[in-house]
N, C-alpha and C positions, 0 to 999 in steps of 0.2 A: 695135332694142335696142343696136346697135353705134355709131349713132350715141346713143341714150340714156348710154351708157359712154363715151366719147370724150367729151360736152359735162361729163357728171359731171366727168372728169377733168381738165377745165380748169379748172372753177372749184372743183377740190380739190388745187391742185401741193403736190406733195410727197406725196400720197398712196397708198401700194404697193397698194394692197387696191383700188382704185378699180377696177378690170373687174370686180367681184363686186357691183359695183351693184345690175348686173339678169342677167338669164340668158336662156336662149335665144338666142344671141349666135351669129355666124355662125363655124365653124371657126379662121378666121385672125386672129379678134378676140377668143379667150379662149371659145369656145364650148368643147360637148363632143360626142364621137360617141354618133351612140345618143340624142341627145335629139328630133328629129324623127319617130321612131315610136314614143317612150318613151311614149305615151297608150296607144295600139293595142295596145303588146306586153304594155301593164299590165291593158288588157281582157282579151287572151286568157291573161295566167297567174291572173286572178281565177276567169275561168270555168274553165281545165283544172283547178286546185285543188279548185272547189267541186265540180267531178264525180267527181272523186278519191275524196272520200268514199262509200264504199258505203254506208251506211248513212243517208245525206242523200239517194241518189240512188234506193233502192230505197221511200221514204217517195211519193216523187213517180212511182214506176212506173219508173223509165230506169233502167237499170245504171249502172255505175260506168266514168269513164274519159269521154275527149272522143268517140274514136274512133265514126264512126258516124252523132252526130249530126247533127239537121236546123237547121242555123242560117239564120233569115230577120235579114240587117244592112239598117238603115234607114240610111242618108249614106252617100256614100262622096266625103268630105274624107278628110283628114287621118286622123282619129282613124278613121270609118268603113273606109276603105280599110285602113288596119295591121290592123284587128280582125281583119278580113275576111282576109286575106293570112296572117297567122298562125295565127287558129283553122283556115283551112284546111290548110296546112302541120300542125297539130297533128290532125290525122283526121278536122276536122267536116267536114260536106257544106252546103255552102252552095244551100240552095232556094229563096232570094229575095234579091235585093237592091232597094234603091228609093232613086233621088233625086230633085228636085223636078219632073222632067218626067213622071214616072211609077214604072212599079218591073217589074220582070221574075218570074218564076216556073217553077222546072221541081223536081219533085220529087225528080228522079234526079239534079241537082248542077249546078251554074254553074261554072266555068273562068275564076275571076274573072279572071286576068290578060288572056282571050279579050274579056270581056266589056268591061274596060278600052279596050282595044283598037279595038274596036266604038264605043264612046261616044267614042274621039278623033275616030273617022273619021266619026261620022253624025251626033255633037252630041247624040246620045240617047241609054239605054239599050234604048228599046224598039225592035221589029223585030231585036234578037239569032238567032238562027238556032236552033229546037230551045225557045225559052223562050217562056210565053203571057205578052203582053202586059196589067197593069191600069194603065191610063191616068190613074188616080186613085193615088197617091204611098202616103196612107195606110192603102188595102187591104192593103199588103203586111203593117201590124200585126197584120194577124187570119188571114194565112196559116198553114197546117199545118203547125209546125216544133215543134222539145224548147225549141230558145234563140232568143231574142229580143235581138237586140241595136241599141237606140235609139241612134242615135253622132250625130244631127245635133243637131235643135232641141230647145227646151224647152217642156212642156206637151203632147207629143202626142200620150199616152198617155191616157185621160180618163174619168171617170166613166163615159159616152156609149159608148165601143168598148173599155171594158174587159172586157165581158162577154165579149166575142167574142174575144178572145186564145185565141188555143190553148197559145202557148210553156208548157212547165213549170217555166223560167228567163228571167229578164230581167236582164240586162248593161246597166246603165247609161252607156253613153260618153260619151251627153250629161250636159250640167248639167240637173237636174231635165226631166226627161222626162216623167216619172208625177207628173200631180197627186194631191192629199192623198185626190180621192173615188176613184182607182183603186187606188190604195195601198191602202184600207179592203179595195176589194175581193178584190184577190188579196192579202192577209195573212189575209182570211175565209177563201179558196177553197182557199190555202196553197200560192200559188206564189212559188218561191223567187225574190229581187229582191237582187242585188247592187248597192247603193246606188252612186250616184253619186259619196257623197264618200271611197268606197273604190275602187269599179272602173275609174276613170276618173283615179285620181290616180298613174298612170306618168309624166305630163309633169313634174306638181310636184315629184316625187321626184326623178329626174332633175336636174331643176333645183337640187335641194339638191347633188346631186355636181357640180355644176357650179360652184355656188358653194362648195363645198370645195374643188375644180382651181384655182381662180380664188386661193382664200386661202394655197395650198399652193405656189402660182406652177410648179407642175411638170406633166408630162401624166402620168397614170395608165398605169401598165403599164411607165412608163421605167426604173423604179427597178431591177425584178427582173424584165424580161423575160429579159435575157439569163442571169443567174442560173439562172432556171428551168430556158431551154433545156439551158444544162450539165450541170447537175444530172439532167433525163432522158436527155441525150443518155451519160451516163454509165450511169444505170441501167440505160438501154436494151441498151450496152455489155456490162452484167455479163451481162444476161439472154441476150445473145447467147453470151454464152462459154460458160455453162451447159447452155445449149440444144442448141448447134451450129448453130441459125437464124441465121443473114443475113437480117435484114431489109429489103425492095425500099425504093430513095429515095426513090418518094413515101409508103411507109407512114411510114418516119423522120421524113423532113419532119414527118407530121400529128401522130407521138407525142412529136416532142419538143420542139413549137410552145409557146413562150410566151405568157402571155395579154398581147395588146393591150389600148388603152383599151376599147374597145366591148366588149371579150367583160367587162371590169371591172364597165363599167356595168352591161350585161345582167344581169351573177349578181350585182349589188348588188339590181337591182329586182325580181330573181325572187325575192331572199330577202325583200325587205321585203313586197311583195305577199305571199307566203306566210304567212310571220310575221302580217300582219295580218289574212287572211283569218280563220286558226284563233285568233285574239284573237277577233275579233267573234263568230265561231260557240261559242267557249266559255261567252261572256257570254250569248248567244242560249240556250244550253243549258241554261244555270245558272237563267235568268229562267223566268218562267210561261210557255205556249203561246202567249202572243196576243201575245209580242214578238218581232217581225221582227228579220232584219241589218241594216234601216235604224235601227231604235233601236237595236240592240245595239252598233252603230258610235259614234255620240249618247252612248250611258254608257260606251264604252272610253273614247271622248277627254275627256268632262267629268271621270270618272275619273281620269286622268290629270293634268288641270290641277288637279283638288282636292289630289291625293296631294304635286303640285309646291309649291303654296299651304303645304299642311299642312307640308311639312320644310322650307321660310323659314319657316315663323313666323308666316307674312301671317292666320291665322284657325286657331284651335286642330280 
């Protein structure tokens, strides 16, 4: 991408906006922090969201809240590995992982970073210590787990082994993962399926502030980092005088920390992911029973391009 922006720029001189070409661009050439696991980290605040809701979670049997549950992540690229690393970080228990040489299984939780670890040193996953080995890659879709999260290929989810899904949620990381006959199926059986073109779109998003950093010619967090700081380190101040506490240097340090770029991004994309989660599940609500989030997502965004249409004028 850094060279795609450099050759743009040559045969555009005179042009300021020219690094906002294209995006995913590396740190020192106009990128931005946080866009490297912006897929992964948009998986895992799709799924803490949708569990959030009690009353979505108690339809499907699970309580409310991430905490707990059994996630089996299919890849561990890119997108599979953030998923992985943060729903654990966020309280899931990881009972399966799989990549194309096989997949591992322990019900009592994986140590992803061990397992990592493991596959630099052995070239495998399998033969991990404590986890039964399925030597077939795809078994691990029909392992015993609440969440399902498909992060590599497309299609491999399928009419054929849908049946045998156990998950009571499926996280889409990949691009279309679930074909159209197992969609039929768990929208019948009425397992919840965060769509692809919502649970998986932290990179694109990301990409959009990037090409905002890029238009804005500034880094994120420069403007009013230090402001910030002042301004609590002040508060902090009065609270002391009030108090009579003295607060320890590293507590100071962390309360009066200004947000950098990444912490920008992050609570940009936790809001958008939010934000759009309860858009689709309102429309979802609003509609008959037999429309999924994957449509309900389908009529936000057509929705939107009509409403856009409609105030130009383009079509009454």
């Amino acid at each position: 991408m850094a060279w795609v922006a450099d050759t743009y720029a040559s045969l555009m001189p005179g042009e300021i906006n020219a690094m906002a070409c294209v995006t995913a661009k590396p740190l020192s050439q106009g990128g931005i922090r946080g866009r490297t696991e912006a897929t992964g980290r948009g998986v895992f605040y799709s799924l803490r969201e949708a569990c959030s809701v009690a009353e979505d979670m108690k339809e499907l049997g699970l309580s409310a809240g991430l905490e707990g549950k059994r996630v089996v992540v299919q890849g561990l690229g890119n997108v599979g590995y953030h998923s992985a690393k943060f729903i654990q970080e966020g309280g899931g228990v990881l009972v399966g992982l799989a990549e194309h040489e096989g997949a591992i299984h322990n019900p009592k939780g994986l140590d992803l970073e061990k397992v990592m670890a493991w596959r630099r040193e052995t070239g495998s996953l399998l033969g991990f210590p404590g986890a039964q080995d399925l030597p077939n890659s795809a078994d691990a879709l029909t392992l015993p787990c609440d969440v399902l999260v498909p992060a590599a290929l497309e299609g491999v989810i399928t009419g054929a082994n849908a049946p045998a899904v156990q998950a009571k949620i499926i996280v889409e990381g990949a691009n279309g993962p679930t074909t159209v006959e197992a969609d039929t199926i768990f929208r019948v059986r009425g397992t919840m399926v965060l769509p692809d073109m919502f649970a998986n779109a932290g990179g694109v998003t990301v990409s959009y502030f990037e090409w905002l950093k890029n238009l804005s010619h500034v880094r994120f967090g420069r403007m009013q980092k230090r402001a910030e700081e002042g301004a609590y380190g002040r508060l902090l101040g009065a609270i002391e005088s009030s108090t009579g506490r003295t607060f320890a240097e590293h507590e100071r340090r962390a309360l009066i920390r200004g947000a950098e770029e990444q912490d920008i991004v992050n609570s940009g994309l936790e809001e958008t992911m939010i934000n759009a989660y309860h858009g689709i599940r309102d429309i979802q609500k609003r509609l008959t029973s037999a429309v999924d989030l994957r449509v309900a997502a389908y009529v936000n965004a057509i929705d939107k391009i009509a409403m856009s249409y409609m105030e130009l004028g383009i079509f009454p």
